[in-house]
C-alpha positions in Angstrom: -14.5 -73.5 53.8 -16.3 -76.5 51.6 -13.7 -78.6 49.8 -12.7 -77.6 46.5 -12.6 -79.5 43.4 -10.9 -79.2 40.3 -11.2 -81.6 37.1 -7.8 -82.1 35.7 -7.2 -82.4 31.6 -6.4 -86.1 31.3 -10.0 -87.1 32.7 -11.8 -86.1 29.5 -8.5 -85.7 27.4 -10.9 -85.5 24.3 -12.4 -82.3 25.3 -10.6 -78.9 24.4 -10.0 -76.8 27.5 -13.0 -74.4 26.6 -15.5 -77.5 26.3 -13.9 -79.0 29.2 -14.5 -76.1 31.2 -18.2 -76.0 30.5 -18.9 -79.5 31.2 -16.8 -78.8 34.7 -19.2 -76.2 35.7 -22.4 -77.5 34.9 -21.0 -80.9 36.9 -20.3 -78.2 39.4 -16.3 -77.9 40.1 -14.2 -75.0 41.1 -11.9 -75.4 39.1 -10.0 -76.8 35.7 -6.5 -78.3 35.2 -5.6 -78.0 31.5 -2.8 -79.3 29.4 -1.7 -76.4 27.1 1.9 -78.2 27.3 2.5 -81.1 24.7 3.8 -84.4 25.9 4.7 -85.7 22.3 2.8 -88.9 23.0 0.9 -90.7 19.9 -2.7 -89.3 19.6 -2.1 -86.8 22.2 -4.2 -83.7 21.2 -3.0 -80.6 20.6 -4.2 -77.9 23.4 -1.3 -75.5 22.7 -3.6 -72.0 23.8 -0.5 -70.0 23.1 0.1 -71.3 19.5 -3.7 -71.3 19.2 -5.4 -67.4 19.2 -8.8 -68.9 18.7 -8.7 -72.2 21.6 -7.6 -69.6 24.1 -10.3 -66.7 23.2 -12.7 -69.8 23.7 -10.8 -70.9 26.9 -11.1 -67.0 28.4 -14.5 -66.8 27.3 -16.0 -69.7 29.1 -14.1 -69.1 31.8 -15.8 -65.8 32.2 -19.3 -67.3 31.3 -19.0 -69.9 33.4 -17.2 -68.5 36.6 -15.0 -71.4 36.9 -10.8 -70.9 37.8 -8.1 -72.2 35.9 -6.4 -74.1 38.8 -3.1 -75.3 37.2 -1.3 -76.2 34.0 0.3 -79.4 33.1 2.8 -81.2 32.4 6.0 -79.5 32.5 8.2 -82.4 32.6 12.2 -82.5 33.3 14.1 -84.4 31.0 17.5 -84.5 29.2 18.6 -81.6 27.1 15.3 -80.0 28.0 15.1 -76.1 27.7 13.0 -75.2 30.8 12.2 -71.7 28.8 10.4 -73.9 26.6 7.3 -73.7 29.4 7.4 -69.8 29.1 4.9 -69.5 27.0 2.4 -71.9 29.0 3.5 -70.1 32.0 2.1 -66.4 29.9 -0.9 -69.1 29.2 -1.8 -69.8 33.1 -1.2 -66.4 33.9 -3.3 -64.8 32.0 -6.0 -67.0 32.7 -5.6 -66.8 36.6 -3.9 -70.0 37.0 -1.9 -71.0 40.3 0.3 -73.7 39.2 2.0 -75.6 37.0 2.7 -79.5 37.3 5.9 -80.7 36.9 7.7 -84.6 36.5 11.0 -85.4 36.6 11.7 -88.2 34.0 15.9 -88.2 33.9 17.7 -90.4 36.0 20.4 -87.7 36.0 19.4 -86.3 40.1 21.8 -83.5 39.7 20.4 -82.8 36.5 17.2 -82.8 37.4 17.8 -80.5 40.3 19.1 -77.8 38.4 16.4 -77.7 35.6 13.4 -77.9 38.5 14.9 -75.4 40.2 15.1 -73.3 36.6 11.5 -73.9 35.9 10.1 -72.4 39.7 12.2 -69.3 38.5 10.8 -68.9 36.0 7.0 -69.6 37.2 7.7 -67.3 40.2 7.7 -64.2 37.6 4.6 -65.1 37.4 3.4 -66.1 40.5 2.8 -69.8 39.8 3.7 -72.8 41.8 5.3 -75.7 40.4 4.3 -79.0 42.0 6.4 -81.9 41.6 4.5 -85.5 41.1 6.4 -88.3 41.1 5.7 -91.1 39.0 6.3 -95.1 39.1 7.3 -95.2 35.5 9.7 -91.8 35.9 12.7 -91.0 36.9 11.6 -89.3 40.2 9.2 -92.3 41.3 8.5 -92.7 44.9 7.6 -90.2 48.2 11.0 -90.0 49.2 12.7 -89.1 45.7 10.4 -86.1 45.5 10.9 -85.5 49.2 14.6 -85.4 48.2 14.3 -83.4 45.0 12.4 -80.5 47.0 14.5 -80.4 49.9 17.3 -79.8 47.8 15.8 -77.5 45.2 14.7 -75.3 48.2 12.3 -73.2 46.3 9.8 -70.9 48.0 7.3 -71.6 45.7 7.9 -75.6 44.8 5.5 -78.0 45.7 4.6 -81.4 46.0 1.6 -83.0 44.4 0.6 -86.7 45.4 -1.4 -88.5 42.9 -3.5 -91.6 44.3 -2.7 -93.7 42.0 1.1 -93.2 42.4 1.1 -92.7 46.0 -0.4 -96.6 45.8 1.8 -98.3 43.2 4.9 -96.8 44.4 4.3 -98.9 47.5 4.3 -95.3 49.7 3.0 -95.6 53.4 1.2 -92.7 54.6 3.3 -92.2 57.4 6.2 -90.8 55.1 3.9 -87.4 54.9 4.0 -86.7 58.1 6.0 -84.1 59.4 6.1 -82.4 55.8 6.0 -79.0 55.6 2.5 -78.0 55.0 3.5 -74.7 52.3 4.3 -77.6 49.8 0.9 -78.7 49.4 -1.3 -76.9 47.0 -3.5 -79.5 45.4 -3.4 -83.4 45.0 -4.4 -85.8 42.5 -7.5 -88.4 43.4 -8.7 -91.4 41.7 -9.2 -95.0 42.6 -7.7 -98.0 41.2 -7.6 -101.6 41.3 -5.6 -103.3 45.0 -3.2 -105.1 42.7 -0.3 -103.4 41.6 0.2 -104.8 38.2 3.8 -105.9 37.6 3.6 -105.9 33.7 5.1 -102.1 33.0 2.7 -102.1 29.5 -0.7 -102.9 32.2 0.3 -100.1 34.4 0.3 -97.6 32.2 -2.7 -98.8 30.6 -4.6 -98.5 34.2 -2.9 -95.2 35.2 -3.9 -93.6 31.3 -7.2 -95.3 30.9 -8.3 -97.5 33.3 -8.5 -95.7 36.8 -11.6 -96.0 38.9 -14.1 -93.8 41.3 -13.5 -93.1 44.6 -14.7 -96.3 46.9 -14.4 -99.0 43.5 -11.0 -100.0 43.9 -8.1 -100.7 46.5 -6.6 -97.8 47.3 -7.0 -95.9 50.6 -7.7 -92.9 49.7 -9.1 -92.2 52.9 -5.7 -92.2 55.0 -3.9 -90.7 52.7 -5.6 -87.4 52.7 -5.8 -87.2 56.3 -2.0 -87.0 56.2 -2.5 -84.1 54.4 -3.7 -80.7 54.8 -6.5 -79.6 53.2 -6.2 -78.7 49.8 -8.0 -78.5 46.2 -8.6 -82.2 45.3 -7.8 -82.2 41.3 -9.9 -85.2 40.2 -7.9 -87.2 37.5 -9.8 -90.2 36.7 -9.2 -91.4 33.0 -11.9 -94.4 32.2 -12.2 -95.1 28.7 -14.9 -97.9 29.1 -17.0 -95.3 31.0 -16.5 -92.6 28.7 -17.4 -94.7 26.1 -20.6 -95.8 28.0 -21.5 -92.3 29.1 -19.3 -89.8 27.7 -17.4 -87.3 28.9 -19.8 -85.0 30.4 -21.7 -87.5 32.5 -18.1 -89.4 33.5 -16.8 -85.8 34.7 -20.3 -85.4 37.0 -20.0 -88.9 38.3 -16.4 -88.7 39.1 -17.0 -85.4 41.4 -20.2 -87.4 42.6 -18.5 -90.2 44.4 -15.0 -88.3 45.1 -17.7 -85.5 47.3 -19.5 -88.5 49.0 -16.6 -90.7 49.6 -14.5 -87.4 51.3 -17.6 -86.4 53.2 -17.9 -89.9 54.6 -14.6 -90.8 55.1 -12.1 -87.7 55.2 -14.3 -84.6 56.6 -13.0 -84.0 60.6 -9.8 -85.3 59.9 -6.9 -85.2 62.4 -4.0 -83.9 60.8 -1.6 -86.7 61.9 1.8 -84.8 61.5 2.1 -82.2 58.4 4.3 -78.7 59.7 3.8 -75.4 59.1 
């Protein structure tokens, strides 16, 4: 089966998810990954589809037009004196729609805590036969390989996942020798994008690069390559937010270019790879 390839929400963060969907199709993805879930960040857009009758008639409409699959749902973040039935009605939202999972980041420091609500929030997603996938983040409270790693093991949920980002994967110093030996039922999709080699030390820079700043496969430092042949194969969920190209070429012609390079870089350096040590 060809790779499949999804174009996740925070690439063209400006587009509503039934504008977003359009412009993934005639790029020519599989899939979308939306944000109906709000962050609370300044200038974050509101994407809400189950406060908004309208956005998601528009969403289920040009998913139908268009024949392209809601993937997952994002970001369904643990946090102190969260309320994990607060995602319920996102979860009703990526059902609906044929979604398969939702994305989830644990941003407590409380482990024990955090524990507890993940393990709340893939109970409630199993009711509706979602996923949740765990990325950790370097600027979270769950930020490395091994703190997910731990997280899952302990939440032992049959339908938890983990979702490596690139970026992170990179920045939080990971070696791709840490997913080997993984069980392979936890991966359902990962996160590509390129970046600058230099891991920025200033906290305020490497949010800047990992919000707006991240780069096409094959322009940065990151070896992408050797990651994902540590990995089975799975949907590839491009999330590559580059203001200075959007603003040169906007989003439609950003989101083509993005799966451009990510399906030449994989086919030249990924496809035939030897699974080094993932489990059933």
């Amino acid at each position: 089966m060809a790779t499949q390839y999804s174009l996740a929400h925070l690439t063209v963060l400006g587009c509503p998810p039934p504008e977003m969907t359009y412009i993934a199709a005639r790029a020519g993805y599989d899939f979308v990954s939306i944000r109906p879930i709000l962050m609370g960040l300044q200038g974050e857009p509101d994407y809400a589809l189950a406060d908004n009758p309208t956005m998601m008639k528009q969403t289920r409409k040009a998913l139908a037009d268009t024949g392209v699959k809601l993937h997952d749902i994002e970001l369904a973040r643990i946090y102190d004196d969260m309320h994990p039935s607060k995602y319920l009605p996102a979860m009703e939202v990526a059902a609906e729609l044929g979604g398969r999972a939702v994305l989830s980041s644990i941003w407590t420091q409380n482990l024990e805590y955090a524990i507890e609500m993940f393990g709340q929030v893939c109970d409630l997603a199993k009711s509706f036969g979602l996923t949740v996938d765990l990325e950790y983040v370097p600027i979270a409270g769950v930020r490395s390989l091994a703190g997910a790693v731990e997280v899952l093991r302990a939440v032992n949920r049959d339908n938890a996942g983990l979702m490596v980002d690139t970026h992170h994967f990179q920045r939080a110093g990971d070696r791709v020798e840490a997913l080997d030996g993984l069980p392979q039922g936890w991966f359902h999709f990962a996160h590509l994008c390129d970046a600058p080699a230099e891991i920025p030390t200033d906290r305020a820079e490497l949010v800047r690069i990992m919000r707006e700043g991240r780069l096409y496969l094959g322009e940065g430092g990151i070896d992408v390559a050797s990651i994902l042949k540590h990995m089975p194969e799975m949907v590839y969920s491009i999330e590559l937010p580059n203001l200075a190209y959007v603003r040169e070429m906007g989003y439609a012609e950003h989101a083509f270019r993005c799966l451009e390079t990510t399906r030449a870089y994989v086919k030249a350096k990924v496809d035939g790879r030897h699974l080094a040590g993932c489990i059933s």
